[in-house]
C-alpha atoms as one frame of an Amber mdcrd trajectory, in Angstrom:
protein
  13.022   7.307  19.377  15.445  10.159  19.889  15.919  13.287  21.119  15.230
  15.030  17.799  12.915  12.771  16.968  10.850  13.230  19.727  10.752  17.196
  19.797  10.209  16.988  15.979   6.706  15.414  16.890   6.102  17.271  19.829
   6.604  20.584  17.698   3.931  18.801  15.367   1.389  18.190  18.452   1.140
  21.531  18.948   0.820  23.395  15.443  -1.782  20.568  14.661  -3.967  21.366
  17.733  -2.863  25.310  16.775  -4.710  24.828  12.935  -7.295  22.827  13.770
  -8.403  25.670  16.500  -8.012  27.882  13.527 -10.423  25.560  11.301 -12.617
  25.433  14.372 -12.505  29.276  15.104 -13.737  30.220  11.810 -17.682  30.204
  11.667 -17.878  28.649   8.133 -16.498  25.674   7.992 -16.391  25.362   4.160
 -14.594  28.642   4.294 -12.128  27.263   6.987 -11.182  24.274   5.353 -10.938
  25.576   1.777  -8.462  28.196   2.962  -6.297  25.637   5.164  -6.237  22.873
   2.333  -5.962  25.040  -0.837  -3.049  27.043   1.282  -1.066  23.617   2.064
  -2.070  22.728  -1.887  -0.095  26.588  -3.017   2.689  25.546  -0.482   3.126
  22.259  -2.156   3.636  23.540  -5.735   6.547  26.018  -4.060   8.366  23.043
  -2.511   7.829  20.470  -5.166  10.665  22.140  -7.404  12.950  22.320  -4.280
  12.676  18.859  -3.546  13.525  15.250  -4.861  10.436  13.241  -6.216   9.239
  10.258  -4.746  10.164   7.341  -5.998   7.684   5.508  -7.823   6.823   2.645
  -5.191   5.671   5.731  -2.923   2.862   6.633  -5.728   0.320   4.505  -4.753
   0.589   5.276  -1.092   0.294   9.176  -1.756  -2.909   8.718  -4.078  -4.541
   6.133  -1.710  -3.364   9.011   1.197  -4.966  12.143  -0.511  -8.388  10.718
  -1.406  -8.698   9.250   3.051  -7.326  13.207   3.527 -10.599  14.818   1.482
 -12.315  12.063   3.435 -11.005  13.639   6.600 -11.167  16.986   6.212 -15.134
  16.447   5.428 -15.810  14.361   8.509 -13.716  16.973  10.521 -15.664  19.767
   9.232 -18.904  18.137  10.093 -17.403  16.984  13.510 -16.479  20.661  14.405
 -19.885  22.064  13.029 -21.389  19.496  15.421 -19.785  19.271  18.707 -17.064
  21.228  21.158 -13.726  21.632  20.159 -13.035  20.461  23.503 -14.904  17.298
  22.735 -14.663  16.679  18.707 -10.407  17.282  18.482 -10.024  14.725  21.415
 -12.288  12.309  20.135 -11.177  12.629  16.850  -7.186  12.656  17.501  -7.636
   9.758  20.078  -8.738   6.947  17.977  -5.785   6.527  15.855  -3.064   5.542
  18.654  -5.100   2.180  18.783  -6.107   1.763  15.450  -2.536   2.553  14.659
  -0.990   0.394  16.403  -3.089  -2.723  15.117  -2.460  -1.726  11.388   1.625
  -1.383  12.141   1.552  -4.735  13.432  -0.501  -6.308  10.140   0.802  -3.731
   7.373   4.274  -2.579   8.857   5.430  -5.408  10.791   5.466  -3.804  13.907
   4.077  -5.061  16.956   4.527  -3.232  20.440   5.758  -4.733  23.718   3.701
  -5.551  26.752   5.179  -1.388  27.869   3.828   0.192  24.420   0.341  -2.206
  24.681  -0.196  -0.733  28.292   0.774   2.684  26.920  -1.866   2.075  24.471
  -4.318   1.058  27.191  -3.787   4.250  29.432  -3.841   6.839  26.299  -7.254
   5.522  25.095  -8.227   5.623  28.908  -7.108   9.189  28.966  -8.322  10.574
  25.948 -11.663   9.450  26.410 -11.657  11.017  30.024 -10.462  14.714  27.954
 -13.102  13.860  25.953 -16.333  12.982  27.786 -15.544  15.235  30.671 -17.441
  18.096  28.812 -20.495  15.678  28.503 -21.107  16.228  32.025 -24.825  17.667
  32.680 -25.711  16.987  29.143 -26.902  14.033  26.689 -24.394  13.329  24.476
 -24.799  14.773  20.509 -24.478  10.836  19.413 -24.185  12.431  15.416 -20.992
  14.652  16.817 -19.241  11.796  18.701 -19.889   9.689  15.263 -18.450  11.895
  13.615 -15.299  12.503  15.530 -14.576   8.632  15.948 -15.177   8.216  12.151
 -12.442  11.379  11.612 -10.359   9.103  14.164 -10.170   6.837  11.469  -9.379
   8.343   8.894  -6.418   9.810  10.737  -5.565   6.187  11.555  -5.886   5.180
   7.984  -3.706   8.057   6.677  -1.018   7.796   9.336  -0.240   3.939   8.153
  -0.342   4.219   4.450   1.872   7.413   4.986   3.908   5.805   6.708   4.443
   3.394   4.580   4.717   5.742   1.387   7.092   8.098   2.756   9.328   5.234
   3.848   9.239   4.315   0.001   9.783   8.015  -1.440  13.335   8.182  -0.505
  12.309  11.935   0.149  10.216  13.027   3.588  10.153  16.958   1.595   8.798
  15.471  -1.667   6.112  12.713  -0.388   5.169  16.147   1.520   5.010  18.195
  -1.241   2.926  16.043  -3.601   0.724  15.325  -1.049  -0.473  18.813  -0.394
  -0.712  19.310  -3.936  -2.623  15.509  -4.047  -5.009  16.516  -1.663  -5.379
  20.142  -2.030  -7.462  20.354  -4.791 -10.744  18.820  -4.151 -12.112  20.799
  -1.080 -11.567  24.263  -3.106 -13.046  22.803  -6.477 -15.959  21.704  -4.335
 -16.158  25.171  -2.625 -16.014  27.103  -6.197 -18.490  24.653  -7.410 -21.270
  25.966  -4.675 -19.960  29.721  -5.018 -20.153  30.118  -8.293 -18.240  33.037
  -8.892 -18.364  34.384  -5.189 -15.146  32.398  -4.239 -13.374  35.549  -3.307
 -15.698  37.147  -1.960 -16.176  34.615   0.568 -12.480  33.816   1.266 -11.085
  37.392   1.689 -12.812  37.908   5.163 -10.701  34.741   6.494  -8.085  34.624
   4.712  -5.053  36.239   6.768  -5.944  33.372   9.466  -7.108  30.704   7.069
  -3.131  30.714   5.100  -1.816  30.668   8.719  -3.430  27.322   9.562  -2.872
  26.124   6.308   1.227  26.603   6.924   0.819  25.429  10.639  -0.911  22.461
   8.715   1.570  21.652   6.750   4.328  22.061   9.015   2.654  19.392  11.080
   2.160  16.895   8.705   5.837  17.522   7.323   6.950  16.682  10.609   5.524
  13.785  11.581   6.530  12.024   7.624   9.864  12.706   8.424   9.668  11.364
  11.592   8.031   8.480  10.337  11.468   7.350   8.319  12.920   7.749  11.634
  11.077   5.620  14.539   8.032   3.282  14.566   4.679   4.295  13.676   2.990
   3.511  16.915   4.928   5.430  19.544   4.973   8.447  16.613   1.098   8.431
  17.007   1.077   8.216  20.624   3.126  11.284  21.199   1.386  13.231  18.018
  -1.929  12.858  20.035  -0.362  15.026  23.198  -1.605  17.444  20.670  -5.201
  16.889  22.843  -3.790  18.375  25.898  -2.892  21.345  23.665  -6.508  21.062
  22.079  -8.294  20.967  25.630  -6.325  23.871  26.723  -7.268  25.938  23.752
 -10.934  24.834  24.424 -11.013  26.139  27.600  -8.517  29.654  26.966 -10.466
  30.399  23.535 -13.259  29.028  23.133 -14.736  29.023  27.173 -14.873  25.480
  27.120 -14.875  23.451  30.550 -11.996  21.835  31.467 -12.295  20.789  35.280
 -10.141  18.453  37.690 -11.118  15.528  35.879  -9.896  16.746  32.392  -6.488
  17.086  34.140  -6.484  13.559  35.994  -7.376  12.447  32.586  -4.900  14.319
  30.492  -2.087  13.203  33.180  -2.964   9.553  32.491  -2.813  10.200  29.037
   0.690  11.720  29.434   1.806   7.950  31.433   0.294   6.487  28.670   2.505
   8.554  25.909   5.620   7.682  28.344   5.147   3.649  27.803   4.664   3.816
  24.543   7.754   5.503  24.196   9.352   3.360  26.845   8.175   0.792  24.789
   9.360   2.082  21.539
């Protein structure tokens, strides 16, 4: 992976964990998530014309891609409505370097050395420490940490088949484009559906914040496709998920989360891990 490679991802750890503390900040989460997803869906039908479109191989990918995104975004809403930011972003991001890495060795034909398999070992290790550490003193919410591992993955899912598609679009800005515009539409139908003729009404409050995540979002995801026609898809969703360390930290600054000594043992190991899967990359 190099240089610009890796800062390209790095720059998409942290607007990810930036617009998901957005989606988490604001108190509805149907309001939240129809802003960020109908925003990336408005920014997708201004770069469409701008860019080439994908090639027709990379179709079936993007289609397959949008529907496991609505999936997503409704298991992420119901994961943030549930549980701590600290707790639910963790979980939910820290699945998919695993999962991941199994489905790039059946679907993309690539398989990870004994570094990136140990890297893979130590993230996991690490992520669950940032994530259980806030479980201290408390019985778990079993429905929240169900439904961040089942938003893990998704994110899993989505990663490979993106992967995949954008490597057969001939055009990282397109495959983006579409996909916003793919994926954009069904949260806000939904949300107009149950507001019946309030839509605007309940957008306006949130909107300034809910457009900002929306471009954050997209940013993210633009990204990490164009890294993805670049470098592996393993060690690309290793060093996305540094975007916990970011997420923890904005649990504990915003949102008066705990963070502790053992979130930061655990978020160090998780940084080793991100190194060997590099290494290993």
């Amino acid at each position: 992976m190099t240089p610009v490679v890796t800062a390209a991802v790095l720059l998409a750890a942290v607007t990810h964990a930036s617009w998901n503390a957005i989606a988490h900040r604001i108190t509805d989460k149907l309001v939240g998530f129809t802003l960020i997803s109908g925003g990336g869906l408005l920014i997708g039908l201004l770069l469409a014309p701008c860019a080439a479109a994908p090639r027709a191989a990379a179709w079936p990918y993007l289609l397959v891609s949008a529907a496991i995104h609505v999936t997503y975004y409704a298991l992420l809403m119901t994961s943030f409505r549930l549980g701590d930011f600290g707790q639910a972003y963790p979980i939910a991001r820290g699945t998919a370097p695993l999962v991941v890495t199994v489905l790039a060795a059946l679907f993309a034909d690539e398989v990870p050395d004994g570094w990136a398999a140990a890297g893979v070992a130590l993230s996991c290790a690490g992520l669950t420490g940032v994530a259980l550490w806030g479980l201290r003193g408390r019985r778990p919410d079993w429905a929240a940490l169900a439904a961040a591992l089942a938003t893990g993955l998704t994110i899993a899912g989505y990663t490979v088949v993106d992967g995949l598609g954008v490597r057969a679009s001939g055009s990282p800005l397109g495959y983006t484009a579409w996909l916003m515009i793919a994926e954009g539409i069904a949260i806000p139908a939904w949300a107009a559906l149950r507001w019946r003729g309030r839509t605007l009404a309940m957008l306006r409050p949130s909107a300034a914040v809910g457009l900002l995540g929306a471009a954050l979002s997209v940013t993210a995801y633009g990204l990490v496709l164009w890294a993805q026609t670049r470098a592996d898809l393993a060690p690309i969703a290793a060093l996305r998920e540094s975007s916990v360390l970011v997420g923890a930290v904005i649990g504990a600054v915003v949102f008066k989360e705990r963070f502790g000594v053992p979130r930061i043992a655990a978020a160090g190991l998780l940084v080793v891990g991100i190194g060997l899967m590099l290494h290993g990359g």
